[in-house]
N, C-alpha and C positions, 0 to 999 in steps of 0.2 A: 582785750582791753585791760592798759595798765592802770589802776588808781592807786595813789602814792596820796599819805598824808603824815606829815611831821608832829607827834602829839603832843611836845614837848619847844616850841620855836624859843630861841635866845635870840634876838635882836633880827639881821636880816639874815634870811634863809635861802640856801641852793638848793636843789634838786636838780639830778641827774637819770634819765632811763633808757636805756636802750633801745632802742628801734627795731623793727626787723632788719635785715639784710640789704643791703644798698647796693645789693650788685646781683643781675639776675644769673641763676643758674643752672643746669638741667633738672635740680629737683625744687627752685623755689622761684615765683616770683612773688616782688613785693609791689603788690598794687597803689598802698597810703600808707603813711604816717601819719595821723595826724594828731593834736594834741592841745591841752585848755589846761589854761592855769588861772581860775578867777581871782585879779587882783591881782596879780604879778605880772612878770613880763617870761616871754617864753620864744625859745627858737629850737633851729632843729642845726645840728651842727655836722657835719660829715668827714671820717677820714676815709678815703676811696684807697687808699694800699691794702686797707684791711677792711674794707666794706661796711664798716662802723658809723652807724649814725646815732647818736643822743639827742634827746632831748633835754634841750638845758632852760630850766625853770628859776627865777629869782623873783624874792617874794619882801616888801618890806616890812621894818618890827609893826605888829601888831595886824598883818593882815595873815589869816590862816593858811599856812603852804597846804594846798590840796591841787595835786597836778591829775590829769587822767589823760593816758597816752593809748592812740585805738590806729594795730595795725592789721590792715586786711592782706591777705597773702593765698596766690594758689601754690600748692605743691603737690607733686607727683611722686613715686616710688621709682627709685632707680637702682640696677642692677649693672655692672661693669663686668667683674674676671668671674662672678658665681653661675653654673646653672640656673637656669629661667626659675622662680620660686613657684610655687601652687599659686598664687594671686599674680596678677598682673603687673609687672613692674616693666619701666619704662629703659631699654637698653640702650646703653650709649654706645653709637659708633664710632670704632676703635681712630684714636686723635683727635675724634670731635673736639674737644676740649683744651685746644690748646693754650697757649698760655705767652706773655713777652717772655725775653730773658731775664729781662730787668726786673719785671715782678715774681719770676722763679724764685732770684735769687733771695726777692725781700722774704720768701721764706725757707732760706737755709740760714736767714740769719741766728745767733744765738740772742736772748732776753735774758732781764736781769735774773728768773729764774728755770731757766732751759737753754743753759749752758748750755755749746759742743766739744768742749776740749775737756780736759783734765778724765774723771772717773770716766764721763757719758761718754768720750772718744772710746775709752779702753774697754766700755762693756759694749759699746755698740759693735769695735772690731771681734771682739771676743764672740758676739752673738750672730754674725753676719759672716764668720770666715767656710771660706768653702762656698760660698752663696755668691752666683755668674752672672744674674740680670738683675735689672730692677725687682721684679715680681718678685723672685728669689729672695731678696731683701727683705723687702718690706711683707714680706710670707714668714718669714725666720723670725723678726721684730716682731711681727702681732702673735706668733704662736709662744714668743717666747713670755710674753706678758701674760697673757693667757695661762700658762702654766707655771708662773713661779710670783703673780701678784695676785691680791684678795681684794675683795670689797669688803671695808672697815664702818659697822655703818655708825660707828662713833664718832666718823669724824664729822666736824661744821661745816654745814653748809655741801661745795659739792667738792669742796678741799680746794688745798692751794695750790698744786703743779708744784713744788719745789722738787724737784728731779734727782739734784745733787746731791738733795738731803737725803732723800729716798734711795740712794743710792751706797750713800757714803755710811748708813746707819743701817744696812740691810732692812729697814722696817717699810716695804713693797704694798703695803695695806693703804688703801685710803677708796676714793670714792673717783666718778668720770673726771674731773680737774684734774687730779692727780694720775688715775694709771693713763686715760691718752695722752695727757701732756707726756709719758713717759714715753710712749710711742712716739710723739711725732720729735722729742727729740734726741734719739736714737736713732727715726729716718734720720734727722738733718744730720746728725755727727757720722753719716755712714754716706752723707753725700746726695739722699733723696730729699728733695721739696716735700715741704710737711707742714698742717694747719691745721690748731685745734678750732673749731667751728661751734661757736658756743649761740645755747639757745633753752629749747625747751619746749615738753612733753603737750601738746595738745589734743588728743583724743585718744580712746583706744587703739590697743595691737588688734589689726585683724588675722592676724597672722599664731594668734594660741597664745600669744606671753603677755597675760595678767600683770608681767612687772615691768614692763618696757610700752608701757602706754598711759592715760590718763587714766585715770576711774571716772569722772566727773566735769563737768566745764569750769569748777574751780580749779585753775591749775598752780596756784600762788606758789605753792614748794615742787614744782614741774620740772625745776630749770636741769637742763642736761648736757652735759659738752659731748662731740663727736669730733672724730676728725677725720684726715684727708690725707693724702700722699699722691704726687703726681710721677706717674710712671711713662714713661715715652711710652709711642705708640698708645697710650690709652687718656692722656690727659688728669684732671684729677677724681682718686678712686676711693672712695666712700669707705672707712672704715671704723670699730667699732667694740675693739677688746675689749673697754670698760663693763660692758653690757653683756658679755658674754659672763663676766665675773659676778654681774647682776642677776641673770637669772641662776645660776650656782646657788648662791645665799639666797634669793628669794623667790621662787618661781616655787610657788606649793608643790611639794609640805615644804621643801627648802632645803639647803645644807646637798644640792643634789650633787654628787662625782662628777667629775671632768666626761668620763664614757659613759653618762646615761642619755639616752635618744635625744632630750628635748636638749640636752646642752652641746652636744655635738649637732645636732642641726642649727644653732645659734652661732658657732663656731663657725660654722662654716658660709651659713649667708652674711654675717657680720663682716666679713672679708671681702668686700667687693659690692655691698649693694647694702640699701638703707630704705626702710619704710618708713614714710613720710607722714606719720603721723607727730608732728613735731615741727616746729619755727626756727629757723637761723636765725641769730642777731648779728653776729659778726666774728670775724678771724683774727681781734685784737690782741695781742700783748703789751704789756708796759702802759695804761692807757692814763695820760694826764685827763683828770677834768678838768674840760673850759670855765676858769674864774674860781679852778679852788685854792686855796692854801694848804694842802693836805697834801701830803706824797700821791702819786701816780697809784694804780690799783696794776694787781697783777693781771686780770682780765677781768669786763664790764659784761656779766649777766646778771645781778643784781640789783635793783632799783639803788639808786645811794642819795645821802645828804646831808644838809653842813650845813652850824647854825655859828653864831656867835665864839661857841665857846667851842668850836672844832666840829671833825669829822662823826657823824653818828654810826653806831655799828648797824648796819644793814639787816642783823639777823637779830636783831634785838627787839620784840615786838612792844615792850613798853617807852619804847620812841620813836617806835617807827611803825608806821600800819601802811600795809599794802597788802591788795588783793588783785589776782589777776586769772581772769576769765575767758576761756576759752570755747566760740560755738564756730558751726560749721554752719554756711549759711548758703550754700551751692555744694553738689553731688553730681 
């Protein structure tokens, strides 16, 4: 359950939230959306390329914008190219997952920040040469990430994916927005379909890592991107570098080396399989809100909203109060 309230309203007010996942998957389905805006008017809006649903709240001067969006969702653990893990994870039969062409393609497309040409063509050629299949590839791109990017935890929010900067500025540090956006495109500039899957943390790891799970059913600062690459014969395959960089930096005491047990076994199930403790919202890039005046957002995990006098920063808690909670209500 999301609740969103603007503390600060100028005249009439939008809100915007994201939904869960509008499109079912082997590791999610989405049961409701549903959502209450006392005193304003509210709907739920959909783009089905990218799976992306919002909810769009508008509220007039003088009535308090306070939206609360409740989606209920099951999801399973699944496991694709990794050996079967200690817990039970749900293994996809090899093509299950197939996909149109049409919608392959929507993503090998480039966005306005995950360019495929210029630097990203020349380091994805550079990091993929020698490399004969799909797996191969997309094996080469996650180890490379893994080994030459950091989790920065200075940066806001969960970072912004700008690839080219990251690229063109050597400075490889940031947070899951950033290093998978780096991943998926580097697949796409090497010719693999690729899809940052943005969402967020809702319970613990049952799986030993303290840093890759919730602590609490508050999970307000949860939000977490993942992504995806589809490889023939296996359809799309769960993957997960940002988080290997994550437990490195934070997995007690912390600061652990690339070859200690716990981050080599992260390494290694992060590539091909994902434990499901965690909600999809959607596989958006570039995403306009319906009925703003504000430029398009790089990608929609974060509650947003607009009063009078423009866009409010979403991470700024003295205008903006949101709380989001997460229980498990079936086992």
């Amino acid at each position: 359950m999301t609740r969103v309230e603007v503390l600060k309203p100028v005249g009439a007010t939008r809100v915007w939230i994201p939904g869960a996942l509008v499109k079912e998957t082997p590791y999610q389905q989405t049961l409701a959306n549903t959502f209450n805006a006392p005193g304003g008017k509210a709907r739920f809006v959909e783009r089905k390329d990218d799976a992306l649903g919002i909810v769009v709240a508008e509220f007039p001067a003088g009535v308090p914008p306070v939206v609360t969006v409740t989606s209920r969702i099951a999801t399973r653990n699944v496991a694709v190219l990794t050996p079967r893990p200690p817990l039970p994870f749900a293994p996809l039969r090899a093509g299950s997952a197939g996909e149109g062409e049409r919608n392959l393609k929507h993503f090998l497309r480039p966005t306005r920040l995950l360019p495929t040409d210029g630097i990203v063509k020349e380091k994805a050629d550079e990091i993929t040469r020698g490399a004969t299949s799909d797996v191969d590839k997309a094996r080469t791109i996650y180890d490379w990430i893994v080994d030459h990017t950091f989790r920065k935890p200075t940066t806001r929010g969960c970072g912004l994916g700008d690839i080219r900067f990251m690229l063109e500025t050597g400075d490889l540090g940031g947070k899951c927005a950033d290093l998978n956006a780096l991943f998926v495109g580097l697949a796409r500039a090497s010719g693999l379909p690729a899809r940052d899957v943005y969402g967020i943390r809702v319970a613990r790891s049952e799986l030993g890592y303290k840093s890759l799970g919730a602590s609490s059913d508050h999970v307000t600062k949860s939000q977490h991107c993942r992504a995806e690459v589809y490889l023939e014969g296996y359809g799309w395959v769960p993957v997960d570098p940002a988080d290997v960089r994550k437990v490195v930096l934070e997995e007690p005491p912390g600061n652990r080396p690339l070859d200690d047990p716990m981050v080599t076994a992260a390494r290694a199930r992060l590539f091909g399989s994902w434990e499901m403790n965690w909600m999809a919202y959607n596989f958006a890039h570039d995403v306009a809100l319906p009925g703003s005046r504000g430029e398009s957002l790089p990608f929609l995990m974060y509650p947003q909203a607009e009063t009078a006098d423009g866009r409010i920063d979403s991470l700024d808690p003295d205008a903006f109060k949101y709380e989001i909670i997460a229980r498990e209500i079936e086992k």
